[in-house]
C-alpha positions in Angstrom: 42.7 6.3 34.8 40.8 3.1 36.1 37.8 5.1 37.3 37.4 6.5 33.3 37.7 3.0 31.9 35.0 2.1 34.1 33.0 4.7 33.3 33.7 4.1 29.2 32.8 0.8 30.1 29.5 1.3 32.0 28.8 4.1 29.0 29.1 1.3 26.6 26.7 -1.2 28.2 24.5 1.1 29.2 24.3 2.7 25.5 24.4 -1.5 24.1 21.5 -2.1 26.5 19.7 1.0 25.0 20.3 0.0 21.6 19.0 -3.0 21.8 15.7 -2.1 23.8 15.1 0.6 21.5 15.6 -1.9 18.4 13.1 -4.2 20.2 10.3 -1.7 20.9 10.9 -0.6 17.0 10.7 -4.4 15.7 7.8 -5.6 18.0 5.5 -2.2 16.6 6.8 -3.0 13.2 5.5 -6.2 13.5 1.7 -5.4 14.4 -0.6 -7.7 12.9 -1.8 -7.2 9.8 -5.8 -6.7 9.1 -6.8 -9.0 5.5 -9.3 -7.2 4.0 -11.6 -8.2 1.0 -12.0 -5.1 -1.2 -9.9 -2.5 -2.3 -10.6 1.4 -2.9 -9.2 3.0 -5.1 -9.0 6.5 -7.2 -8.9 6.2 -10.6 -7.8 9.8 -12.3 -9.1 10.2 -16.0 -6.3 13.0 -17.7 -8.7 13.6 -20.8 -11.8 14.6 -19.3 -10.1 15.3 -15.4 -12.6 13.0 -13.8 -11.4 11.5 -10.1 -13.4 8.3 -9.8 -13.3 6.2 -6.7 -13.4 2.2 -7.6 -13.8 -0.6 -4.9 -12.5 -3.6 -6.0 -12.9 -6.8 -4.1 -9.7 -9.3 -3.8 -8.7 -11.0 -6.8 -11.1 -9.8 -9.4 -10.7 -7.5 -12.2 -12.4 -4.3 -12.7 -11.8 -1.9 -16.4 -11.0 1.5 -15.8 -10.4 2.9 -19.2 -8.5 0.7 -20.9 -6.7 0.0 -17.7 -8.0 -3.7 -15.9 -6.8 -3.5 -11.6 -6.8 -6.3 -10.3 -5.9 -6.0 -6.6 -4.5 -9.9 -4.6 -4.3 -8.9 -1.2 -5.4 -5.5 0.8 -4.3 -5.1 4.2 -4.7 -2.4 6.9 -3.3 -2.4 10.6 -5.4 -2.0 13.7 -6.8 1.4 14.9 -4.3 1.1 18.0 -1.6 1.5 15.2 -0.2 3.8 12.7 -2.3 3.5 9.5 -0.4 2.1 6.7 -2.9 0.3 4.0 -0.9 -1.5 1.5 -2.0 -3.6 -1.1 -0.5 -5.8 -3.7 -2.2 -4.5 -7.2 -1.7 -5.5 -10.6 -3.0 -3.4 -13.8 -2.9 -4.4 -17.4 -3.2 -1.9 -20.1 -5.7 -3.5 -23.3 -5.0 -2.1 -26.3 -7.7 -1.8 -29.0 -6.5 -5.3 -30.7 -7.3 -7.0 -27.2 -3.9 -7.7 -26.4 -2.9 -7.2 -22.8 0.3 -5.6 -21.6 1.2 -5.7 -18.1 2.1 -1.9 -17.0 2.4 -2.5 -13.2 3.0 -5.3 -10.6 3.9 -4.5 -7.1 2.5 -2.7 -3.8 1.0 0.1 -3.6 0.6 2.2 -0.5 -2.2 4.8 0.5 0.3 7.0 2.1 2.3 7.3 -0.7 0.3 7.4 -3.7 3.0 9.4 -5.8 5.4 6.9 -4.6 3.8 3.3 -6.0 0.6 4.1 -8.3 0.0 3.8 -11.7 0.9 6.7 -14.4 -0.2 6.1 -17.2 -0.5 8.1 -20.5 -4.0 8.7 -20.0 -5.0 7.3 -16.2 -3.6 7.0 -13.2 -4.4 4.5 -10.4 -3.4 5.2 -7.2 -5.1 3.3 -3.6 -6.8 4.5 -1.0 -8.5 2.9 1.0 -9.7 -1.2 2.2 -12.6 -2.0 3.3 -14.2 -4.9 5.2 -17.5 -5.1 3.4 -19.6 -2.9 0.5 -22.2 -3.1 -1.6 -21.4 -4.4 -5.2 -18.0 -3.5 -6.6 -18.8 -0.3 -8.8 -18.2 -0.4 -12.2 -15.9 2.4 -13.4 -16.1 4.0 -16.6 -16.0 1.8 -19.5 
């Protein structure tokens, strides 16, 4: 009967120790430092006409789509030792034909899940692809 608690025991501690290597090795790779980039890529889908067009935007300036204005604030990408996982925080107004702007989307979006966190629209959707380090002047989507 002693010998099994012992062996419960050691079970236990070995399993805690395990746990808690396991939920370093997970944390420390979670926590891989994050590449800033200044421009973001995106794919711009026009539903009317079923035109993909690619748009790089760089950090914290505005480019029309449509009647759509993205506006991406930060773009960041990991290193190539790690996972890919580009994320970027994005917002988009919608400008009616008065001028008046309505906000349609705040929040991150992330290029492995463009379904999950892009812009769907009536008539567009937005969706990220890609950062980039450096480019040649932001293109000008469709007005």
């Amino acid at each position: 009967m002693i010998l099994l608690k012992r062996r419960i025991t050691k079970s236990l501690v070995y399993f805690k120790l395990l746990f808690i290597f396991g939920t370093l090795v997970t944390f420390s790779s979670a926590q891989a430092e994050k590449i800033s980039n200044p421009i973001a890529v995106f794919s711009a889908l026009d539903k009317i006409t079923a035109v993909v067009t690619a748009i790089e935007v760089p950090i914290n300036q505005t480019v029309n789509f449509g009647t759509l204005n993205v506006t991406p604030r930060v773009c960041y990408t990991r290193p190539p030792t790690e996972p890919p996982r580009t994320t970027a925080f994005v917002e988009v107004n919608d400008v009616r034909i008065d001028g008046v702007e309505t906000r349609i989307f705040t929040g991150w979006m992330f290029a492995s899940s463009p379904g999950l966190h892009g812009v769907e629209h009536p008539v567009y959707d937005v969706w990220l692809t890609n950062c980039k380090t450096s480019s040649g002047p932001a293109s000008k989507a469709k007005e």
